[in-house]
N, C-alpha and C positions, 0 to 999 in steps of 0.2 A: 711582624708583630701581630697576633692574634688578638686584639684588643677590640674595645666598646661593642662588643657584638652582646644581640638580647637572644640567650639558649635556652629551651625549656629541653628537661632530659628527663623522660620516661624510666618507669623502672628502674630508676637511679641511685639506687642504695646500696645497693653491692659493688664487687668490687671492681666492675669498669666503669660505672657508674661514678662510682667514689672518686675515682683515681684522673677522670676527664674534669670533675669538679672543682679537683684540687688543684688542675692545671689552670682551669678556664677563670675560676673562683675571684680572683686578685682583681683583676682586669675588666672582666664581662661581668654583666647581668646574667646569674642563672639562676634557673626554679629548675625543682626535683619533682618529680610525681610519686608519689608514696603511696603503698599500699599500707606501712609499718609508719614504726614512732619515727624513723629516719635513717640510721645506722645499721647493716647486717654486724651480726657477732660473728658471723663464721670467714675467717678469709676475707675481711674486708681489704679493703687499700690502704696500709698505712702512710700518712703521712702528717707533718707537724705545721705544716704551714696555713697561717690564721687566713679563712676563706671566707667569704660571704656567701653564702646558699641560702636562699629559699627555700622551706618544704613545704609541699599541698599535698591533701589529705587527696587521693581517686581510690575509687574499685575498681578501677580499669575496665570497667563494662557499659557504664552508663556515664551521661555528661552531668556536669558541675560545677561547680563554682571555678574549679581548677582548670575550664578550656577558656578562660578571660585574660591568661596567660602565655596562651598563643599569639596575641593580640598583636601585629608588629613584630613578631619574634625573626629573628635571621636565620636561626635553626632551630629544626624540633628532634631530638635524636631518640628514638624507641627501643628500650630494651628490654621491656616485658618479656616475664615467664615465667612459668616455674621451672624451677631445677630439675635439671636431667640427669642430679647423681642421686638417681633412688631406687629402686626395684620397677620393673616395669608391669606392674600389674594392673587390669584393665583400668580402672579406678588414677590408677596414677600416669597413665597415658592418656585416657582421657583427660587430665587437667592440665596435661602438658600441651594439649594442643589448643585443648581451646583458652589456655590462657593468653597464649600468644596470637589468634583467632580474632578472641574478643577484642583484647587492647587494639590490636591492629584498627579494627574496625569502629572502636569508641575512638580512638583519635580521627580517625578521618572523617565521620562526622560532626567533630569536631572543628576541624578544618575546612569543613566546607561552610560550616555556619559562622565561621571567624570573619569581621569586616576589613582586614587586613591580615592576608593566614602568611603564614611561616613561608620564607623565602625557599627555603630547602628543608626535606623529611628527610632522616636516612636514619633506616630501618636494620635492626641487627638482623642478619644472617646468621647459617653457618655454614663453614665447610665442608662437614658431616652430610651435605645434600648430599655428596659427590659418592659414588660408591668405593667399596674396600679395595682399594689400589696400591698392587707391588710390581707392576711389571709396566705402569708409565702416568706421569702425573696429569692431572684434570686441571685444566684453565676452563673457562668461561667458556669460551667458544665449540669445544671439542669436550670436557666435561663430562662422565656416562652417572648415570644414577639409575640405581636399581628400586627395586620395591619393599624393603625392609620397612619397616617402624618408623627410625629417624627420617632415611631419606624422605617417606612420606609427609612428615611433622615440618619439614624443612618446604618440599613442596607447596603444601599449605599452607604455611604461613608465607612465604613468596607470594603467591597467589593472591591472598588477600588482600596482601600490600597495593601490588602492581591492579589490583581490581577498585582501586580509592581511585576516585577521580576528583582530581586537584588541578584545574586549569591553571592555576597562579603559585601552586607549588611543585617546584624538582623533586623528582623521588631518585634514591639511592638507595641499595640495599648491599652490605658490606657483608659477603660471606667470609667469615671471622674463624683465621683456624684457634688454635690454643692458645690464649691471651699470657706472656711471659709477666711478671711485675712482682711488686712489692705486696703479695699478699697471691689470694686466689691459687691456682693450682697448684704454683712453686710451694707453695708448703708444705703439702704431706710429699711430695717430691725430696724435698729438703730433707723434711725429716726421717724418710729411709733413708736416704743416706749417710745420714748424722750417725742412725743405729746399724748401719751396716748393714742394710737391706737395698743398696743401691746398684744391685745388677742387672740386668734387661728384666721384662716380665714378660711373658712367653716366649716366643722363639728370638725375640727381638727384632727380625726383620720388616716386622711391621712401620711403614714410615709414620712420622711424627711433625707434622707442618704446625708453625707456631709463629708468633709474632710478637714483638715488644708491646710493652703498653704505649712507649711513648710513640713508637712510630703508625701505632691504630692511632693515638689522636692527631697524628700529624697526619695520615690517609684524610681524616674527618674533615681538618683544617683547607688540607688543599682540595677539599672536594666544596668548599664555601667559598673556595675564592675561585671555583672554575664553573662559575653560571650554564656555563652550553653545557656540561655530560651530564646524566643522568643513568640509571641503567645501575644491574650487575660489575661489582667486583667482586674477587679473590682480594680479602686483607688479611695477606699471607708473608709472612718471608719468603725471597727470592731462595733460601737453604735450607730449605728442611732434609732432616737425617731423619737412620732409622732408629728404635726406639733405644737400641744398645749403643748408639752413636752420641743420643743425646743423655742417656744414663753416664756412660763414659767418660762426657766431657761434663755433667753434675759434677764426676766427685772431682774431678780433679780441680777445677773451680775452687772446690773447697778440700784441697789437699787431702782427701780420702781416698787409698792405694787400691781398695776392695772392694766392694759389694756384692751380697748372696742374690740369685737370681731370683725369679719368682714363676716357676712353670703356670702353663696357665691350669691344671686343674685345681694349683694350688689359691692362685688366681681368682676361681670360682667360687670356690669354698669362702675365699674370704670377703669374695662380693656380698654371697646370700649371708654371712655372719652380718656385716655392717650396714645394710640393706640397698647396696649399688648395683649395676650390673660393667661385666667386665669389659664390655665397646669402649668404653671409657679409653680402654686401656691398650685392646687389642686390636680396633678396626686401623686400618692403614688409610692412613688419611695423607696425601700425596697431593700437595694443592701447590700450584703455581700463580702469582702474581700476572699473569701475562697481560692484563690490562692496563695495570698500574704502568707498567714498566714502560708499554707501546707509548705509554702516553707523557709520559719523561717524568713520574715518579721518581724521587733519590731516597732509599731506604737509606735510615739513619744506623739500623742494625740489621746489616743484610746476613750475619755467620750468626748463628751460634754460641760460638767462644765469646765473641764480643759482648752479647747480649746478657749473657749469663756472667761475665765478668763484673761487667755495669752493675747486675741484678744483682750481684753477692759480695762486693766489693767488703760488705761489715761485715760478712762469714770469714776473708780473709785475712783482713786486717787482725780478728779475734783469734783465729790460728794462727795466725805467726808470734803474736804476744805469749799464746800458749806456748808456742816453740822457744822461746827467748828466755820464757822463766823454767822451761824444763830443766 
């Protein structure tokens, strides 16, 4: 039971943010650090259940009334940044990094100024460090990263992290591949498939490493109750498939026999329309758990099918009623 524990969570308004709140909310003391009025509107976490959260006002650059919050805390978990579904123009890469930069670095002094700082940090990663891999998967150890854009941005903000010196706090940094849930990416996901646009998008062979939400909070949970590690993980599913694997087993989830594919030039076109870029979509992201597992982790959704069952369960239920009154 994850109970009486005092969380402060960084960047906490979207929708991992949301969706750790909603779990921890009942039980524990949490505070949010907000940049906004509290709630994202795009892809939040839905969920119904009455929570208690705290929101504090931060710019995530400078300290404030909101590092008094730290105070005692058991964990302080950091998801600062800005989004990385946008166009990468110099302007928008530069805030991508140093958003994640700054915050990094306003909490840790932070932390060091706190007269009782936080038992444990852990800091969002991503998997994206790792470079574009289809011919064998990247764990921690063995892992190759190239010098593109993201890799870089991932670099650096690692760096930053691991550069805070916190004698009285564990640092953790959970490289996070594609967060599954009740909101966030699964929904324009969803929603091509709904309209029948749920076929691979490029060649498909690009792998697709992803994980549940609940079993990222349950990674988060068992890394507060294991005082001795520290350090790098993959918070990956132990099964990622490839992009036409996990399209595949989308429709069928939600009993859809077909889906039109999505070349990538077509791909491209529709990134520069909506203002993305297609990495999103197309780097092969190939992440292994291999830390988690050495260390007797139990993935609560180690497949795919499972996770996406769970995840859509009300997409099915609403099909088959559709079926019934046909």
């Amino acid at each position: 039971m994850f109970s009486g524990k005092k969380i402060v969570i960084a960047g906490g308004s979207g929708f991992i943010g949301q969706a750790t709140a909603a779990r921890w909310g009942l039980d524990n003391d949490v505070s949010i650090l907000t940049r906004g009025p509290g709630h994202e509107p795009n892809n939040a976490y839905n969920s119904n259940a009455s929570i208690n959260v705290r929101y504090l006002q931060w710019d995530a650059r400078s300290q404030g009334d909101w590092a008094a919050s730290l105070k005692g805390a058991d964990m302080l978990i950091n998801l600062s940044g800005k989004s990385v579904n946008c166009r990468y123009t110099p302007k928008n890469k530069r805030e991508i990094l140093i958003s994640r930069v700054h915050a990094t670095d306003a909490l840790g002094e932070a932390v060091r100024a706190c007269p009782i700082p936080p038992k444990l940090w852990i800091n969002a990663a991503s998997a994206t460090i790792y470079r574009h891999a289809q011919d064998r998967p990247q764990d921690e150890a063995s892992g190759e990263m190239h010098n593109d854009f993201s890799v870089q941005v991932c670099k650096e903000w690692e760096a930053a992290f691991f550069a805070q010196t916190t004698p009285y706090t564990r640092k953790v940094a959970l490289r996070t591949a594609i967060v599954l849930g009740h909101g966030g990416v699964l929904v324009p996901f969803k929603r091509l498939a709904l309209a029948g646009l749920g076929g691979h998008q490029g060649s498909g062979r690009q792998m697709f490493s992803w994980i549940h939400i609940n079993d990222l909070c349950r990674i988060i949970e068992w890394n507060a109750d294991r005082p001795e590690e520290e350090g790098v993980y993959n918070a990956s599913a132990p099964g990622p498939v490839t992009n036409d694997e996990f399209m595949q087993t989308l429709r069928t989830t939600l009993n859809i026999p077909f889906g039109l594919p999505a070349p990538a030039l077509l791909l491209r076109i529709g990134a520069l329309l909506i203002g993305t870029e297609t990495e999103l979509l197309l780097k092969s992201r190939w992440v292994i758990p291999a830390r988690l597992i050495g260390e007797g982790f139990v993935f609560q959704y180690p497949r795919i099918e499972n996770a996406l069952a769970d995840l859509l369960a009300d997409e099915q239920i609403k099909e088959s009623h559709v079926r019934a009154s046909a």
